[in-house]
C-alpha positions in Angstrom: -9.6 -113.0 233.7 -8.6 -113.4 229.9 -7.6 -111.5 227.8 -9.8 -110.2 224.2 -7.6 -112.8 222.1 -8.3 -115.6 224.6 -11.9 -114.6 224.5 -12.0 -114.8 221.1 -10.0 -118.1 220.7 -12.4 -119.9 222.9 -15.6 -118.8 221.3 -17.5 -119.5 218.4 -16.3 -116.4 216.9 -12.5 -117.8 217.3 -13.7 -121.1 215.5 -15.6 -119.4 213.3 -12.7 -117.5 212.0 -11.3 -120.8 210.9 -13.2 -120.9 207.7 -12.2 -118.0 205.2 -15.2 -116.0 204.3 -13.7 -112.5 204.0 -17.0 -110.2 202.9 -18.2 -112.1 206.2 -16.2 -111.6 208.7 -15.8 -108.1 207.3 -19.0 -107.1 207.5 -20.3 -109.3 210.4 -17.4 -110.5 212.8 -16.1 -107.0 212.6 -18.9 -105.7 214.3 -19.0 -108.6 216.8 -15.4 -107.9 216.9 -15.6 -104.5 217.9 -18.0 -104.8 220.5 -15.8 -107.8 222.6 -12.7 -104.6 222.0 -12.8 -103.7 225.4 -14.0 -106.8 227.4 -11.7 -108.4 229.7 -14.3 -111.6 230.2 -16.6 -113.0 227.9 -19.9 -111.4 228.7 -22.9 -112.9 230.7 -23.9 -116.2 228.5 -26.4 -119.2 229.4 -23.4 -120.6 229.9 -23.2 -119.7 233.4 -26.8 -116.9 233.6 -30.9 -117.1 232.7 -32.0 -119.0 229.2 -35.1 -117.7 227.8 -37.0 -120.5 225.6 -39.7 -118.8 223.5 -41.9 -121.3 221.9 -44.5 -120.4 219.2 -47.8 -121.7 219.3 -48.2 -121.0 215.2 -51.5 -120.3 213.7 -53.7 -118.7 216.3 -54.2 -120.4 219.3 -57.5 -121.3 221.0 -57.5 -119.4 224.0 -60.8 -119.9 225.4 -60.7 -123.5 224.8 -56.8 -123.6 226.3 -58.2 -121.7 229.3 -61.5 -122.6 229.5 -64.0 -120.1 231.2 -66.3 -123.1 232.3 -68.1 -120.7 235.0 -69.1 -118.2 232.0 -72.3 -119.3 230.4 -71.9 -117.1 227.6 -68.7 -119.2 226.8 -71.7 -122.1 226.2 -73.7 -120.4 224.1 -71.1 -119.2 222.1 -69.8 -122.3 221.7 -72.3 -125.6 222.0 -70.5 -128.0 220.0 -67.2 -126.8 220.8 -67.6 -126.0 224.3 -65.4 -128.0 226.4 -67.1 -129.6 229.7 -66.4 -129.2 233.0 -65.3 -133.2 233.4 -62.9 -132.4 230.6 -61.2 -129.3 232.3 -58.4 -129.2 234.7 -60.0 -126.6 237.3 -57.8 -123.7 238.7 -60.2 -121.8 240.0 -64.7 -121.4 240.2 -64.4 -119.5 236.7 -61.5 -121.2 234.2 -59.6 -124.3 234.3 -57.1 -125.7 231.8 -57.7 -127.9 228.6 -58.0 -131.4 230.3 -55.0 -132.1 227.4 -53.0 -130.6 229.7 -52.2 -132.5 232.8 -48.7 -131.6 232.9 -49.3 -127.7 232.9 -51.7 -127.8 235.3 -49.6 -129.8 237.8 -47.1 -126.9 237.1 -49.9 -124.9 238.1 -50.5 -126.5 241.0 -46.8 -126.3 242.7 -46.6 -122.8 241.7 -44.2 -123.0 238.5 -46.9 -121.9 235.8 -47.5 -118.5 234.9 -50.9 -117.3 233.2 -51.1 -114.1 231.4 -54.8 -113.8 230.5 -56.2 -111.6 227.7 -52.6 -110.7 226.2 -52.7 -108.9 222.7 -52.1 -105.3 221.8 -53.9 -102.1 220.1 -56.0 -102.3 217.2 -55.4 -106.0 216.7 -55.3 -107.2 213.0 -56.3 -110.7 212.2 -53.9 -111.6 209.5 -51.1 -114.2 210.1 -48.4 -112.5 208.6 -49.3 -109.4 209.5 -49.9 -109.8 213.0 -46.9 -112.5 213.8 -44.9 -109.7 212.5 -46.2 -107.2 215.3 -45.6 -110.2 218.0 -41.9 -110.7 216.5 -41.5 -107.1 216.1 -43.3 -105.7 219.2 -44.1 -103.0 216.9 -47.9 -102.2 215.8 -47.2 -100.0 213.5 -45.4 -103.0 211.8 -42.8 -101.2 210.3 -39.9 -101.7 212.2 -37.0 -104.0 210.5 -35.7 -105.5 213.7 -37.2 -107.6 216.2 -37.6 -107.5 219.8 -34.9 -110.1 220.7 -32.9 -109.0 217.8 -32.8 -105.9 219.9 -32.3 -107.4 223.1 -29.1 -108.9 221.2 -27.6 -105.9 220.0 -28.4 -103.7 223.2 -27.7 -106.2 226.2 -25.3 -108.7 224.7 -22.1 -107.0 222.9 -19.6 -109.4 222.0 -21.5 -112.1 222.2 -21.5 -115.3 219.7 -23.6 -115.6 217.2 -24.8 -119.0 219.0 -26.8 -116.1 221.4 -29.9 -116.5 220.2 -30.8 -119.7 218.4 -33.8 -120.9 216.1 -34.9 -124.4 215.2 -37.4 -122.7 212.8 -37.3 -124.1 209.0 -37.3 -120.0 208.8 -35.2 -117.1 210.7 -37.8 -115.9 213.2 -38.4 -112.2 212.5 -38.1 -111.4 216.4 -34.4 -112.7 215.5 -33.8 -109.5 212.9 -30.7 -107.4 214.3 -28.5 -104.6 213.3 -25.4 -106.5 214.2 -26.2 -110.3 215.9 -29.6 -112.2 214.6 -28.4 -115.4 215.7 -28.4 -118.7 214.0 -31.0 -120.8 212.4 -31.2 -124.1 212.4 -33.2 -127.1 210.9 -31.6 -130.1 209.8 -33.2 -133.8 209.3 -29.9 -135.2 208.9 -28.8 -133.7 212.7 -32.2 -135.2 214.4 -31.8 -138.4 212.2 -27.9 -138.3 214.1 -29.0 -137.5 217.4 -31.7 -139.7 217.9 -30.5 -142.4 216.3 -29.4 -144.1 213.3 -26.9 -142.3 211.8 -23.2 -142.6 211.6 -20.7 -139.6 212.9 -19.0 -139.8 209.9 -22.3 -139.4 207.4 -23.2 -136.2 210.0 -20.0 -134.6 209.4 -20.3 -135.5 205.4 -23.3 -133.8 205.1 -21.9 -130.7 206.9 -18.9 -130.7 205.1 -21.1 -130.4 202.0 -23.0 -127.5 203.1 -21.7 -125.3 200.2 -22.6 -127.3 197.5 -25.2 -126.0 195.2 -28.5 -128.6 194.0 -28.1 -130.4 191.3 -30.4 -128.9 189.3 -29.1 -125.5 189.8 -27.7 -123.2 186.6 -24.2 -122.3 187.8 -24.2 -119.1 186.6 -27.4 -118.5 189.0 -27.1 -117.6 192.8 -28.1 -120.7 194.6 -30.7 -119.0 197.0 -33.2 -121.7 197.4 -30.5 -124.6 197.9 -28.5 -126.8 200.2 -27.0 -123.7 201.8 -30.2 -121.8 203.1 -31.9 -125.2 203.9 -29.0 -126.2 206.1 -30.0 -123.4 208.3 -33.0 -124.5 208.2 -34.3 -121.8 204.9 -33.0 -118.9 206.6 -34.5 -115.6 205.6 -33.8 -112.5 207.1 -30.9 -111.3 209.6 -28.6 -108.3 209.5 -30.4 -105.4 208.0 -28.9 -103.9 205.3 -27.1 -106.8 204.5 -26.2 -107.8 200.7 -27.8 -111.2 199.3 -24.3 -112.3 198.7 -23.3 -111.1 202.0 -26.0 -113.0 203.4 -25.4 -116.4 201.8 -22.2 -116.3 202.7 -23.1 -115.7 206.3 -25.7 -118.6 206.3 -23.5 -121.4 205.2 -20.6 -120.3 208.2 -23.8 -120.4 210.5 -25.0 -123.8 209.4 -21.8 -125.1 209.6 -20.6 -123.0 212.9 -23.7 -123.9 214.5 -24.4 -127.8 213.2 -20.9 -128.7 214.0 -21.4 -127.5 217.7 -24.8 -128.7 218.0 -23.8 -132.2 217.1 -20.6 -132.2 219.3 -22.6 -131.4 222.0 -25.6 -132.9 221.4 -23.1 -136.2 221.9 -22.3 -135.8 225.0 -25.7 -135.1 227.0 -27.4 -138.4 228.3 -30.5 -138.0 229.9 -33.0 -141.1 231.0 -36.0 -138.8 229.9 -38.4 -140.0 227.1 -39.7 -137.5 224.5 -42.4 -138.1 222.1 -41.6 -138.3 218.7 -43.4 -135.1 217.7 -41.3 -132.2 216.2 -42.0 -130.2 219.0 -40.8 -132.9 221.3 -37.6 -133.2 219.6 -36.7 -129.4 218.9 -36.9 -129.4 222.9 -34.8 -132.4 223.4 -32.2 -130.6 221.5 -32.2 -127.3 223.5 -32.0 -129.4 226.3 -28.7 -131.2 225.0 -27.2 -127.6 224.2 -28.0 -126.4 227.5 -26.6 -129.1 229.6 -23.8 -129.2 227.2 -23.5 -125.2 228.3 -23.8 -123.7 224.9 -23.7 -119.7 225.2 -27.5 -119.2 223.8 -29.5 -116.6 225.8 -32.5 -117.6 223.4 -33.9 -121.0 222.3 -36.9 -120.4 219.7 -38.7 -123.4 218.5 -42.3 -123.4 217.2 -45.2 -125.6 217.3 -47.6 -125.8 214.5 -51.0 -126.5 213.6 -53.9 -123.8 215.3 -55.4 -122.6 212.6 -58.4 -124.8 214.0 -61.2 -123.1 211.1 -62.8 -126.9 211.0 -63.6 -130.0 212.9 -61.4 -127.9 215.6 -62.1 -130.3 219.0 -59.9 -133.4 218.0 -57.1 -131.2 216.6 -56.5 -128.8 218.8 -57.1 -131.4 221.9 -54.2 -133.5 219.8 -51.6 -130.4 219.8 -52.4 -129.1 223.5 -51.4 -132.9 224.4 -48.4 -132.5 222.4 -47.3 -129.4 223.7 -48.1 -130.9 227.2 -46.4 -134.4 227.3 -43.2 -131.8 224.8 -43.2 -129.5 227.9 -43.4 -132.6 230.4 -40.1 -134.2 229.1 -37.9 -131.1 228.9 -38.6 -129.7 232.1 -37.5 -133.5 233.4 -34.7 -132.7 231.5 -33.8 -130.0 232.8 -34.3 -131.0 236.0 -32.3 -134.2 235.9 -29.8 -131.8 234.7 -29.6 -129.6 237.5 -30.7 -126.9 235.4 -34.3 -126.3 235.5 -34.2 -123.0 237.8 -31.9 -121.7 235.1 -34.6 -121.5 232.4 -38.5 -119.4 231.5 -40.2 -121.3 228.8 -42.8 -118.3 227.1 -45.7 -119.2 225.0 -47.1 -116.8 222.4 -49.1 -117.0 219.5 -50.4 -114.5 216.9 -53.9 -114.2 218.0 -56.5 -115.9 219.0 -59.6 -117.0 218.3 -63.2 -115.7 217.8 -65.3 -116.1 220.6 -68.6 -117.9 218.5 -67.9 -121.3 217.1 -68.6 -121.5 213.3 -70.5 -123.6 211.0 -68.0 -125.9 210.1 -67.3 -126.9 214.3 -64.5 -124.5 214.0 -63.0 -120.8 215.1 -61.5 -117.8 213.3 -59.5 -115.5 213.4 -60.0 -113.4 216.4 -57.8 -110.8 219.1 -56.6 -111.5 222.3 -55.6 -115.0 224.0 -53.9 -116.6 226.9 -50.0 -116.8 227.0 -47.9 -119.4 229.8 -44.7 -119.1 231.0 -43.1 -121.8 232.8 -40.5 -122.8 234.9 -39.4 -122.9 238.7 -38.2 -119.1 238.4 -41.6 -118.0 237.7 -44.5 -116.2 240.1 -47.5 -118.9 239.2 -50.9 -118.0 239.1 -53.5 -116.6 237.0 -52.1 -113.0 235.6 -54.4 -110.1 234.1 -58.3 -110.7 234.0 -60.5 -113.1 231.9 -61.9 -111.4 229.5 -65.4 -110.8 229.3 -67.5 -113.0 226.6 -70.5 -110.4 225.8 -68.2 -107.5 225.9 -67.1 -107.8 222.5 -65.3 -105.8 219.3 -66.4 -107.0 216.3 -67.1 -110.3 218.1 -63.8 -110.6 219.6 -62.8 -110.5 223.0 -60.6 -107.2 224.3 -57.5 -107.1 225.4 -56.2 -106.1 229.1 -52.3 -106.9 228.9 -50.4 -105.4 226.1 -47.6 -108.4 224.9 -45.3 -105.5 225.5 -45.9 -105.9 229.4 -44.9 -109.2 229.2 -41.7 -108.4 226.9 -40.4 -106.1 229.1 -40.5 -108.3 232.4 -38.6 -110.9 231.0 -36.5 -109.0 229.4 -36.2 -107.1 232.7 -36.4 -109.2 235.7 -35.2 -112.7 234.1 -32.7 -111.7 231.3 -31.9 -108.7 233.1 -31.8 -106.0 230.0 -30.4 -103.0 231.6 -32.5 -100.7 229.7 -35.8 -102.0 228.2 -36.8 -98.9 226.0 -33.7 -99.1 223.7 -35.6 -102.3 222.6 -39.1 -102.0 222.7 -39.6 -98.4 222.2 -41.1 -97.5 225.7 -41.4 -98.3 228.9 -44.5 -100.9 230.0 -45.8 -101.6 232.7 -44.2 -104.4 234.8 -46.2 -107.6 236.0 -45.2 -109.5 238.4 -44.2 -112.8 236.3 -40.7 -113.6 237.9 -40.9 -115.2 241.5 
């Protein structure tokens, strides 16, 4: 058992301490501060419980040529150029199969250890990127809320925890990050990969850390440096703790940057694995959760994102070329984790922000359209199709309707593998459960 100042000591809070930034640990630390008061042991960390890896599929994902409804013919009409053929599908059944891209995921599927949540989306879908990646990070429709859903899920289920709980290697602050006290870290550093992977010197790694605070050189110094070294450390991090004052906020982004980099690349050190990963930004974003988890980093929440699916031309070749990224990405962290010994400690979750419309269009392309396909992944989880395909002739506004609220899916993670205690607090109501966690 120890005791709140050992607690404190040993975390990243204790170290954090070590660099004097009053207005933030005023206004931040006190908080976290407050809500460690009355623990005897540090709380419930993925340290020694379930990690949750959320990874975004960015732009609006394909879903019908991810899951491919080969026994639909409607699907071929819709589609005759685009229209992926039953030799180029991994079949899981007489009616879809899996982008042939994908040889990893469906071997998942086979052994049981692939989830698929068909026709996910949510009420009066809106096909705008910002505006409906906001709902997704949110898991509000009304898009008005100014937290997000793991934002939430920080303040609510994890008092006193680091800041480390939730982590981002987004050039951005994921919105779903936004918290009243604890939004996590951000970060997005070429020098740290450049370090990791090789390259690099220790000593240039800790230079470049140790010069976190300096403004650009072609800043004016009587202008706040909000575009500069500090914010791009932490990988251009926007958003956080609401209410928060800009100067408030840069202060708290440089300690984060440097909290965070320094323990990422003290870490990263130490993990050795015999796993290969591509070279892809995906690929490496994954090879360094895998380093933090083995080198048993706190984080509850990994969030990395995968871009590129906003497939409105000459879509085959692309989106082919990032579902075999995502694939071969996926292939070497679940090695990983498995040469680790840690694999049944961690759900991977797809999402994306819509998907696509159900015609092809004249340029050999889709847009914007409604509801999609979502995986999750991982030894923990109950594999299988989830939810029904969607039909392809019942349509709104020639998109296909949704039959699984994203909200559904929220809540049984957040329920039966990070083990929330109470999942209105965070997203508002109570949704139905599926059954998602073996």
């Amino acid at each position: 058992m120890k005791t709140r100042r050992d607690f404190l000591r040993s975390t990243v809070l204790g170290a954090s301490a070590a660099w004097t930034v009053p207005m933030f640990i005023d206004r931040t630390f006190g908080q976290l501060h407050e809500g460690a008061r009355d623990l005897a042991i540090q709380p419930i960390t993925g340290k020694d419980d379930t990690i949750l890896v959320v990874l975004q599929l960015a732009g609006g994902n394909d879903g019908l040529n991810t899951l491919v409804p080969f026994g639909d013919d409607a699907y071929y009409r819709a589609r005759p150029r685009l229209g992926k053929k039953e030799k180029d599908i991994i079949k899981l059944n007489d009616h879809v199969g899996l982008n042939g891209s994908m040889p990893f995921l469906g071997q998942l599927f086979k052994e049981g250890d692939l989830s698929i949540v068909q026709g996910v989306g949510y009420p009066n879908p809106n096909r705008s990127h910002f505006v409906s990646t906001s709902i997704w990070e949110t898991a509000d429709t009304t898009n008005h809320s100014n937290t997000g859903w793991l934002g939430r899920y920080f303040d609510n289920a994890c008092p006193g925890a680091d800041p480390t709980v939730g982590i981002s290697f987004n050039k951005t602050h994921p919105e779903s990050f936004g918290a009243l006290k604890n939004p996590g870290v951000c970060l997005n550093s070429p020098e740290l990969y450049r370090w990791i992977h090789g390259g690099g010197e220790k000593a240039q790694a800790e230079e470049f850390f140790a010069n976190l605070n300096k403004p650009d050189e072609d800043s004016h110094d009587d202008e706040p440096n909000t575009g500069g070294s500090i914010a791009m450390a932490a990988g251009g991090k926007i958003g956080g703790i609401t209410g928060e004052e800009n100067l408030a906020f840069l202060e708290r982004v440089a300690l984060d940057a440097r909290v965070s980099s320094k323990t990422i690349l003290e870490i990263a050190a130490k993990h050795r694995t015999s796993v290969r990963y591509d070279g892809t930004p995906l690929a490496k974003n994954l090879n360094l959760v895998a380093r933090m988890i083995a080198g048993g980093m706190s984080t509850r929440v990994y969030y990395v994102s995968h871009g590129g699916f906003d497939t409105h031309n000459q879509q085959l070749n692309s989106h082919d070329r990032l579902l075999g990224q995502l694939d071969s990405s996926l292939k070497s962290f679940f090695a990983d984790l498995k040469e680790q010994g840690n694999d049944k400690r961690v759900v991977l979750m797809t999402f994306s922000e819509f998907g696509r419309r159900v015609s092809e269009n004249a340029s050999i392309g889709t847009d914007h359209g409604k509801a999609s396909c979502l995986f999750l992944a991982g030894p923990a989880v109950k594999g299988g199709l989830h939810g029904l395909h969607p039909s392809l002739t019942d349509l709104h506004e020639g998109d296909i309707k949704h039959n699984v609220d994203f909200r559904s899916v929220y809540g049984t993670v957040l329920s039966d593998w990070l083990k929330a205690p109470e999942i209105k607090s965070i997203l508002g109501a109570n949704y139905p459960k599926l059954g998602l966690i073996g």
